[in-house]
C-alpha positions as CSV (number, residue, x, y, z in Angstrom):
1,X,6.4,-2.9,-12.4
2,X,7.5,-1.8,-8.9
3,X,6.2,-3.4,-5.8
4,X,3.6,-1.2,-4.3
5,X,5.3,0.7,-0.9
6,X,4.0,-1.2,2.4
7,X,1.2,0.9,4.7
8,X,2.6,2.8,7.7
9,X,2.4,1.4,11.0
10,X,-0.5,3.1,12.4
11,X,-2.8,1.9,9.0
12,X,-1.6,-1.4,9.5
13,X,-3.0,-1.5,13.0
14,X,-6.3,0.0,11.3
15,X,-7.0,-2.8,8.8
16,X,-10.6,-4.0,9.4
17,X,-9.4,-7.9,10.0
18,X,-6.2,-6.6,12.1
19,X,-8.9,-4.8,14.5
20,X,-11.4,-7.1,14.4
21,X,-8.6,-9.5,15.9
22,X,-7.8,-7.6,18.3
23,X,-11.1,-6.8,19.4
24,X,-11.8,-10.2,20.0
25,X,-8.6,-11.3,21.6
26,X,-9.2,-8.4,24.4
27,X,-13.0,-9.7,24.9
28,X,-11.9,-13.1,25.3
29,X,-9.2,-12.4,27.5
30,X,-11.7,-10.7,29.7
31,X,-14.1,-13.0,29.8
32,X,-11.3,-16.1,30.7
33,X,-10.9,-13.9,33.4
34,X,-14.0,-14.4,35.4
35,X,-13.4,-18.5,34.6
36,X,-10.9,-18.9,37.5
37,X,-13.3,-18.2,39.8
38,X,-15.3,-21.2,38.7
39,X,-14.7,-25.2,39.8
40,X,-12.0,-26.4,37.3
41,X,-15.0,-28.9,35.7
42,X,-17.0,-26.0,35.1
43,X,-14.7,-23.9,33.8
44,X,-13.5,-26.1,31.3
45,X,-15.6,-25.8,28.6
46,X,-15.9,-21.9,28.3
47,X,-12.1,-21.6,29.4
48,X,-10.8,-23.6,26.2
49,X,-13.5,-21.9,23.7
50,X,-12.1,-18.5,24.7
51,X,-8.5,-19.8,24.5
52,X,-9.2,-21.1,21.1
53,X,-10.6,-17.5,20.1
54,X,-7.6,-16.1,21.1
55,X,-5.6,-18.2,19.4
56,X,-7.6,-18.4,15.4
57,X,-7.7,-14.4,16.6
58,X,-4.0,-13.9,16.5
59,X,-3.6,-16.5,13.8
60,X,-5.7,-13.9,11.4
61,X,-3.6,-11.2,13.1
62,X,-0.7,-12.4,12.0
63,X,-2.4,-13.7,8.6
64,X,-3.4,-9.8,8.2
65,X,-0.2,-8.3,9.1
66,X,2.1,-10.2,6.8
67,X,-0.5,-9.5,4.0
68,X,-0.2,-5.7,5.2
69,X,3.7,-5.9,4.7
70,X,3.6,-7.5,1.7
71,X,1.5,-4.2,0.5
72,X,-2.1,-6.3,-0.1
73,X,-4.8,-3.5,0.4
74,X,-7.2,-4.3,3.6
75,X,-9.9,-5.8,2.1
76,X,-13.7,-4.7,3.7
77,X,-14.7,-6.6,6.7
78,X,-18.3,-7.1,4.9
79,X,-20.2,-6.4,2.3
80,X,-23.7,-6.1,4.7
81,X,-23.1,-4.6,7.6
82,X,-26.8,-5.1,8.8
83,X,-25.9,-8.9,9.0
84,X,-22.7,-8.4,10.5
85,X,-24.3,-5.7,13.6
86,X,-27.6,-8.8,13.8
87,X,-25.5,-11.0,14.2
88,X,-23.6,-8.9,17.5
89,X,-26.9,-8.2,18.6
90,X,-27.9,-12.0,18.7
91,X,-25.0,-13.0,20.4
92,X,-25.4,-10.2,23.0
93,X,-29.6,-10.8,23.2
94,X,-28.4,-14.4,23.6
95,X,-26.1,-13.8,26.4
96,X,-28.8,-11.9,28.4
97,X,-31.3,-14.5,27.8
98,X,-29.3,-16.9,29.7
99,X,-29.0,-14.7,32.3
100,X,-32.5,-13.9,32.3
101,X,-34.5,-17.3,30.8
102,X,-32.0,-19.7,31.5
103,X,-29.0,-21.5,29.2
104,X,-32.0,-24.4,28.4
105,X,-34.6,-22.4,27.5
106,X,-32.2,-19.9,25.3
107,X,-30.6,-21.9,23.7
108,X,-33.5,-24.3,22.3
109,X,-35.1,-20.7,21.0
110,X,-31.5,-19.5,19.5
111,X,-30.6,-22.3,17.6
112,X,-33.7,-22.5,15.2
113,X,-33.9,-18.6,15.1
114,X,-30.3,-18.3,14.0
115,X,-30.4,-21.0,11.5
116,X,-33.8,-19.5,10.3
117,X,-32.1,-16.1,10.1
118,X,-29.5,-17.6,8.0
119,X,-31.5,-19.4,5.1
120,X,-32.4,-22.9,7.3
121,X,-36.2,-23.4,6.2
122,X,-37.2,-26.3,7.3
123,X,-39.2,-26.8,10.5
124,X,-38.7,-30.8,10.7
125,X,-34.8,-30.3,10.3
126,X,-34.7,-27.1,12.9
127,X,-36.5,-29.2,15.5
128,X,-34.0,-32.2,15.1
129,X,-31.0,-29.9,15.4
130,X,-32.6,-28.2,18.5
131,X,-32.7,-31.3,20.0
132,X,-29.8,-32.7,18.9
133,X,-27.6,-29.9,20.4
134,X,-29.4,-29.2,23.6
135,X,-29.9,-32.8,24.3
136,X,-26.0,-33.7,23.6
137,X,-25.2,-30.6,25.9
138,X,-27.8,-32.0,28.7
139,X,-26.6,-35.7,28.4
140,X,-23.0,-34.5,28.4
141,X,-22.7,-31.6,31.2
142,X,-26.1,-31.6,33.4
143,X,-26.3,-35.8,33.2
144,X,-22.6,-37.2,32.5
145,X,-20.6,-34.4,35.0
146,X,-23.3,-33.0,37.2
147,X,-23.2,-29.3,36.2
148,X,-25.9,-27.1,36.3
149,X,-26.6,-24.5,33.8
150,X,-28.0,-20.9,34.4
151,X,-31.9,-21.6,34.8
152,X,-32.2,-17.8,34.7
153,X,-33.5,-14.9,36.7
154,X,-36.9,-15.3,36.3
155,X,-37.2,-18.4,37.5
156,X,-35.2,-17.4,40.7
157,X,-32.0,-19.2,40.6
C-alpha cells in the first residue's frame, strides 16, 4: 500500500494544533512584551510562564508539522467546542477581574469556580485548595519578596 501524499504547505499551516500554536506563541510574545517594563523581581514570574508557553507552543508545532509530513490527517482540536470557547472566556473574565477586583479577590473566586466547572464537587476540598494556592502565592510574593498584586479598580489602586 502506498504512503498517502503529504498536505501542501498552506494546509499544513491550517492544521487546528499547528494554529493553535501559533496563536499562542504570538499572544505570549505580546504579552512578555509589556514585562520589561516591570522591576526584574516582578517580572519574573509572568516573564518565565510566557516563555515556557512559547516554548511547549513550538514543541507542539513542531510535534504537528512532522506528523503533517509524515501525511497523519489533522486530527479536530475538540470534540466540545462550548468547553473549549468557556474556558477562553474564563481566562479572559479572569484577566479583567484582576484588573477590576483585584489578583486576591479573583483568584480565591476562580479557583473553586473552575474546578467546579470541571467535575470538582466537593465544597470542603475546593475551600482547602483555595487556600492552599492563594495562601502559598501570598506567603511567597506579597510576604517572602515584598510585591504587591493588583488590588483592583474598584478599590482605587
Amino acid at each position: 500500500m502506498s504512503k498517502p501524499m503529504p498536505e501542501s504547505r498552506n494546509s499544513r499551516l491550517t492544521r487546528p494544533e499547528t494554529l493553535t500554536a501559533l496563536g499562542i506563541i504570538v499572544a505570549a510574545a505580546g504579552f512578555l512584551i509589556p514585562t520589561t517594563a516591570l522591576r526584574p523581581i516582578s517580572a519574573l514570574l509572568p516573564a518565565a510562564m510566557l516563555v515556557g508557553l512559547i516554548v511547549l507552543s513550538v514543541a507542539l508545532l513542531v510535534s504537528d508539522q512532522r506528523k503533517a509530513r509524515a501525511g497523519e490527517p489533522a486530527k479536530s482540536m475538540t470534540q466540545a467546542p462550548k468547553r473549549v470557547i468557556g474556558a477562553f472566556l474564563l481566562i479572559v473574565t479572569y484577566a479583567l477581574a484582576c484588573d477590576f477586583i483585584g489578583f486576591y479577590v479573583s483568584t480565591a473566586v476562580t479557583i473553586p469556580l473552575v474546578a467546579w466547572i470541571f467535575g470538582y464537587r466537593s465544597p470542603i476540598g475546593l475551600l482547602i485548595a483555595t487556600v492552599i494556592v492563594v495562601g502559598t502565592i501570598w506567603a511567597i510574593f506579597d510576604f517572602g519578596m515584598s510585591q504587591d498584586f493588583p488590588t483592583g479598580r474598584f478599590w482605587g489602586h
